[in-house]
N, C-alpha and C positions, 0 to 999 in steps of 0.2 A: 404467323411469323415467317419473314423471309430467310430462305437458305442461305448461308452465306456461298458464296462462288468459291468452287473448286480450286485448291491450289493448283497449278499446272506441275507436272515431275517434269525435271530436270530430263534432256534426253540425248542419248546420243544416237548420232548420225553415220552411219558406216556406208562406203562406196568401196566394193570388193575388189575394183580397180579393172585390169583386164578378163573379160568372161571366159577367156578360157586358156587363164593362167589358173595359177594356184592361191589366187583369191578367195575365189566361195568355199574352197575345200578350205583354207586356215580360218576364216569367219566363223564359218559351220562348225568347227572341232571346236572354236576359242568359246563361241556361245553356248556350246553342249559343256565345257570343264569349269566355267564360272558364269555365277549367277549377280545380278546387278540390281539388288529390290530398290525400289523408289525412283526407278528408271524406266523410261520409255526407250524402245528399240528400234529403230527406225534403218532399214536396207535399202538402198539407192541403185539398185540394179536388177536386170531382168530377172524374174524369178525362175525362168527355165534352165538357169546357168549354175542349179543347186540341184535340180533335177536327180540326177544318177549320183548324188552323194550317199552315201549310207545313213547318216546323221541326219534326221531330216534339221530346220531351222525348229527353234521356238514356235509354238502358236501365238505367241505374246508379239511375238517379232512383225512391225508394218513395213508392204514392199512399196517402194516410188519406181516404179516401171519407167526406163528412157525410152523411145522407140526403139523399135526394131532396125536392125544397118549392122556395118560390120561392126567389129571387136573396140578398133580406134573411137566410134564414132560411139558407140553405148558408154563407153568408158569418159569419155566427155562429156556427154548429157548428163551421167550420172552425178560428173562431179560438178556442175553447174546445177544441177537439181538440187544437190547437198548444200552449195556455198550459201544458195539462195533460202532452205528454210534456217540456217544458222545464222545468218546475216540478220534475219527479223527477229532474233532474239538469242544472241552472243554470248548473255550473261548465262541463258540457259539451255545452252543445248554446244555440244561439243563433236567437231567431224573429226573422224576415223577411217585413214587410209589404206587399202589395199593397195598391191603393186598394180603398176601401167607399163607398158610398150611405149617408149618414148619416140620410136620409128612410128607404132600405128597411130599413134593419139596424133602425131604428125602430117601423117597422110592422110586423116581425116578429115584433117583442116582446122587444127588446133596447133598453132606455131608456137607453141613454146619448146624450151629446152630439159622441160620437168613439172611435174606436179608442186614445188615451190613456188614457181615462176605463174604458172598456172592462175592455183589458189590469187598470190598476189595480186595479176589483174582483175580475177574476179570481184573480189572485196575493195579495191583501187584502195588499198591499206598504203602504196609508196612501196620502199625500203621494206626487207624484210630480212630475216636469216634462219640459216639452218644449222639447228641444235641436236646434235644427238648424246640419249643420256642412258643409262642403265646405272644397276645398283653400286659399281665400283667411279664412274664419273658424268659428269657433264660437258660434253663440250662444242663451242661455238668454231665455224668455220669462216674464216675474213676472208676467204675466196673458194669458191665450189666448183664448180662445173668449168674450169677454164684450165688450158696449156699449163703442164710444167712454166715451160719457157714465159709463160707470162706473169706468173706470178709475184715477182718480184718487183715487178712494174705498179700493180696494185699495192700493196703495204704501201698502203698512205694514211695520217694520223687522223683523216676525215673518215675511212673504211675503219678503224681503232673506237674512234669516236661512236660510229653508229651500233657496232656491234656490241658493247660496251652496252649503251642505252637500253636494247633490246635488254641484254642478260639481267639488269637490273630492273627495268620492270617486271622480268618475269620473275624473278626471284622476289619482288614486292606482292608479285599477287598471289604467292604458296606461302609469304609468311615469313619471311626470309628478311629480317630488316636490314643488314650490313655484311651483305657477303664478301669472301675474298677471292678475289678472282687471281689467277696465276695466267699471263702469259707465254709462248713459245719463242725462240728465236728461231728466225730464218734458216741460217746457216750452221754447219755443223759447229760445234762447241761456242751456239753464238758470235760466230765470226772470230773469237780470239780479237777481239780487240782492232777489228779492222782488216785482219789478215786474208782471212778467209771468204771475207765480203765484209760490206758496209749496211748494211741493212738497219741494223741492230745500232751503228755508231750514229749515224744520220738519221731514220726516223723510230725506233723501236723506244730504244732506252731514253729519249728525250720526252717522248707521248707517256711512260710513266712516269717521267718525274712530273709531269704536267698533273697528272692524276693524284698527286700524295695531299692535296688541298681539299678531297674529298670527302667529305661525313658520311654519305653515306653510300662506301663501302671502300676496300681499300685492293690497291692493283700492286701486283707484286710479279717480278722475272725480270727480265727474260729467262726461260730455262731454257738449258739443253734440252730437246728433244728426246736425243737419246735414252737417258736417264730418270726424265721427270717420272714416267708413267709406272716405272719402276719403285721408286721412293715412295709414290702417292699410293702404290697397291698396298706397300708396308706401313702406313702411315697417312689416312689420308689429313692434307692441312687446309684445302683450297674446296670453295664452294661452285666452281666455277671452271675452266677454260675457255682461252681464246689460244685458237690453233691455226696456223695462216694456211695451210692448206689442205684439200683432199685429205690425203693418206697420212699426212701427217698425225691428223688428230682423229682421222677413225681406223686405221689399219689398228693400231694397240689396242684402242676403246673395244674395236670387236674381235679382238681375240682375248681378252680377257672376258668377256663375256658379250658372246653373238645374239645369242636368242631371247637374252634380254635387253636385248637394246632396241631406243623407238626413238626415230625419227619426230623432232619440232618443230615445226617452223614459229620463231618468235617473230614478233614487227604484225600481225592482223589481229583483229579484233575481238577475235574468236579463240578457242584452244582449238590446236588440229595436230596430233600426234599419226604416226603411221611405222610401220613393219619398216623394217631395214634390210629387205630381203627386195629381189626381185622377182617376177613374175613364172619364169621356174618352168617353162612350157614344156622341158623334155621329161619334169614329173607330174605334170597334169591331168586328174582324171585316172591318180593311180593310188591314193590315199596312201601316200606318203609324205607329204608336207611338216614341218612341223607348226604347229600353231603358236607356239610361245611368244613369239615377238608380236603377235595382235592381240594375245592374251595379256603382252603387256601393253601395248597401245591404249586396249581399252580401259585397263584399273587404271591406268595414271591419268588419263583421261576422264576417267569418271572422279580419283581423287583428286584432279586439280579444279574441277566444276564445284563438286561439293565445297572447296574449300573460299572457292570466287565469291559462293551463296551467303556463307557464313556471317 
């Protein structure tokens, strides 16, 4: 009688980011304080960059060694080593970010502006965005990486649109059938009616009236900025945020809670959650890190896989 073939475990994918940041040290501590049964473990980085940790890794833990070169250039390979075994099987295996040096990955000869940007052309997924969530919210950013001074210029109901799209298939694939999403206004008290800018009177408040014809989910604001993240601590009502920019929609997010918050990028094909921290060079190599924010990268990460399988 023939054996039936092994199911394959779901796996996840971790690139500790730069080697000599405080990568391998939050990796190392997240993998020692939680265990992952019916998971494969898979590290995307040189193994000698764990070396003088105290922790050793898992036995259970496999390394994908990049070549040898500097910090920028390990830190690249690694993450094209990862994109590449998630890419041949999306539905089962999830990548998990370490911080990068967005200077060295740079001078390495890696021109992107971030491991978003990154990922994206790796996967040639298009469009994508960046989510960041913890236990008190979720929220989307309609513009990231660009000038104060420009942002205004973007808030267009095409940027509303895609982001929008993003939050709702992600919220379809955890189970989520009709979320409400709350958005931000621009301007302080919402522009006051025009006063204080136009933002809000010309494209904001038009792009959700456009939205109220929708089944499935429903879009609700503008709010004050000020105030929302307040109200929603005391009361959450909204499954969702769309925040037009930077600091707007993460300065609160992480001070209500820093070290559990994880970086998403919605829009690829894949789940790829990551640390919200940076690379930390002036505590590297001193086992002081905190690990929690990759301790949550991983559970949500591994709970949104499981839930993909179902």
């Amino acid at each position: 009688m023939k054996k039936k073939p092994s199911k394959q475990k779901p796996a996840l994918m971790i690139t500790p980011g730069d080697p000599e940041g405080i990568g391998p040290e939050v990796t190392v501590k997240a993998l020692s304080l939680v265990r992952f049964p019916g998971f494969e473990i898979e590290i995307h980085g040189r193994r000698d960059a764990f070396q003088s940790l105290r922790k050793k890794v898992p036995n259970s833990v496999r390394f994908v060694e990049p070549e040898a070169g500097d910090p920028g250039k390990q830190a690249g390979q690694a993450i094209m080593s990862a994109v590449a075994a998630v890419m041949a099987a999306p539905n089962e295996r999830a990548l998990i970010t370490g911080p990068i040096s967005k200077e060295r990955l740079n001078a390495a000869g890696f021109p992107f502006p971030g491991h978003t940007e990154f990922l994206a052309d790796l996967s040639g997924s298009g469009p994508v965005s960046m989510m960041l969530t913890n236990p008190c919210h979720s929220v989307v950013l309609a513009t990231v990486h660009v000038p104060l001074s420009s942002v205004a210029s973007l808030i267009q109901a095409t940027v509303l649109d895609e982001k929008l799209a993003h939050l709702l298939d992600h919220f379809l694939s955890i189970g989520v059938r009709k979320p409400k999403i709350a958005i931000l206004g621009l301007n302080p008290h919402c522009g006051e009616g025009g006063l204080l800018g136009t933002e809000e009177v010309r494209v904001i408040d038009p792009w959700i009236k456009a939205q109220k014809a929708r089944r499935n989910c429903s879009v609700h604001g503008a709010f004050s900025a000020d105030t929302f993240f307040a109200m929603e601590r005391e009361n959450r009502r909204y499954d969702g945020v769309i925040a037009l920019y930077h600091d707007q929609g993460l300065a609160p997010l992480k001070a209500m809670d820093f070290s559990g918050t994880v970086n998403v990028t919605l829009g690829l094909p894949f789940i790829r959650t990551s640390v919200d921290h940076g690379t930390a060079f002036d505590i590297a190599g001193k086992n002081k890190a905190n690990p929690q924010s990759m301790v949550a990268a991983l559970r949500l990460a591994a709970g949104w896989l499981k839930k993909r399988k179902l």
